[in-house]
N, C-alpha and C positions, 0 to 999 in steps of 0.2 A: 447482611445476607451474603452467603459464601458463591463465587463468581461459580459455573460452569464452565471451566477452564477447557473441555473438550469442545463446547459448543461454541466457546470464543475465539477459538482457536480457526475454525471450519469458517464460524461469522468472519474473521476478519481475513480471512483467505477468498471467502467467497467474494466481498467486499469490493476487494482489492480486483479480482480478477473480473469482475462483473464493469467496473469502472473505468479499466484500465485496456478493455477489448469494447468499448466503445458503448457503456449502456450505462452511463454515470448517475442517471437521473434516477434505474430501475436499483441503482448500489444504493443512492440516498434512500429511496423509499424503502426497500426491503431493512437495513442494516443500520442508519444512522436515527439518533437518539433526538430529543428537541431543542437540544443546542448542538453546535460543532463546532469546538476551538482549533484553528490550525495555526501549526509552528513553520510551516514550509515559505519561504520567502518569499515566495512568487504565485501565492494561492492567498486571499484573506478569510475571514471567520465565513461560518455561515457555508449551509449547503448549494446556496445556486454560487456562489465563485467557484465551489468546486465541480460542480455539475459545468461550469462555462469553463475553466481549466479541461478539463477528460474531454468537454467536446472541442474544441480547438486542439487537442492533443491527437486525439483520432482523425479528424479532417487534416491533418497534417503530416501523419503518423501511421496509415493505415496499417500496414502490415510489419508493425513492431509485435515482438514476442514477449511473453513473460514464462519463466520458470520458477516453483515455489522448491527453494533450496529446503527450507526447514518451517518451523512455528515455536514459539517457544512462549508457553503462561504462564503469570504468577499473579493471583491477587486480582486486579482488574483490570490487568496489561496483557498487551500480547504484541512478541516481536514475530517478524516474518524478513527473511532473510531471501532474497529473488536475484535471479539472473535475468538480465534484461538484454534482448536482443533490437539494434536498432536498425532501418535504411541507412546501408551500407559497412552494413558488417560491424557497426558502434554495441558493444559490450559492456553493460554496466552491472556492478555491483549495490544492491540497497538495503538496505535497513530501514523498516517501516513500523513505530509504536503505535500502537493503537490504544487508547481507555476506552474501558468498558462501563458504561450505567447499570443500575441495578436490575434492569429490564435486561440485558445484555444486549444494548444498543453502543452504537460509537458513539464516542461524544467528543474525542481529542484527539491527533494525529501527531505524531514530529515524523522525521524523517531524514536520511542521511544516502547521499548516491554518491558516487564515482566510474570513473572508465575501468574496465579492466585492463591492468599492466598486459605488454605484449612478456615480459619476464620480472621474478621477483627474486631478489639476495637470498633467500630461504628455497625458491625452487618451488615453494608451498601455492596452489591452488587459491582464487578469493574463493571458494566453497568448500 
């Protein structure tokens, strides 16, 4: 069955943004599938770690930002490209895959962060 790449795109933006400004439970229920593999080191399988990760993130975190730089689909993935603003001016760059089931529910994550350089040998922006 061929993905709806526009609507996976939006899903795992919504996702991401619903979970990530403190409603992780309402991201699982609207957006994830009946399994959830996760590759992130510090989150395990399964939707309540990541519902109890987003909630200790928020309660500790309150007023961190996110920016959605880009989306990018192919097939049953979808990358999303974010600038993350933290308490105290902490800048991070991410990289977040998501798989899509045939429902177009998430079913798998990885993910990749860093700080953003105060300068970089290129001059080049991480965005």
């Amino acid at each position: 069955m061929p993905h709806d790449l526009e609507a996976n795109k939006r899903n795992a933006i919504d996702f991401y943004r619903t979970a990530y400004l403190g409603e992780p439970q309402k991201a699982v229920g609207l957006y994830v599938g009946k399994e959830y593999i996760q590759h992130n080191p510090l989150v395990d399988d399964g939707p309540q770690p990541f519902i109890d990760y987003f909630t200790q993130m928020q309660q500790q975190y309150p007023n961190k930002q996110i920016e959605f730089v880009r989306a990018v689909a192919q097939d049953d993935l979808v990358a999303v490209h974010t600038h993350q603003t933290w308490p105290g001016d902490e800048q991070y760059v991410t990289m977040d895959y998501f798989r899509f089931d045939d429902n177009g529910k998430i079913v798998e994550h990885w993910d990749a962060i860093q700080l953003v350089p105060k300068e970089t040998k290129s001059g080049n922006p991480m965005y």
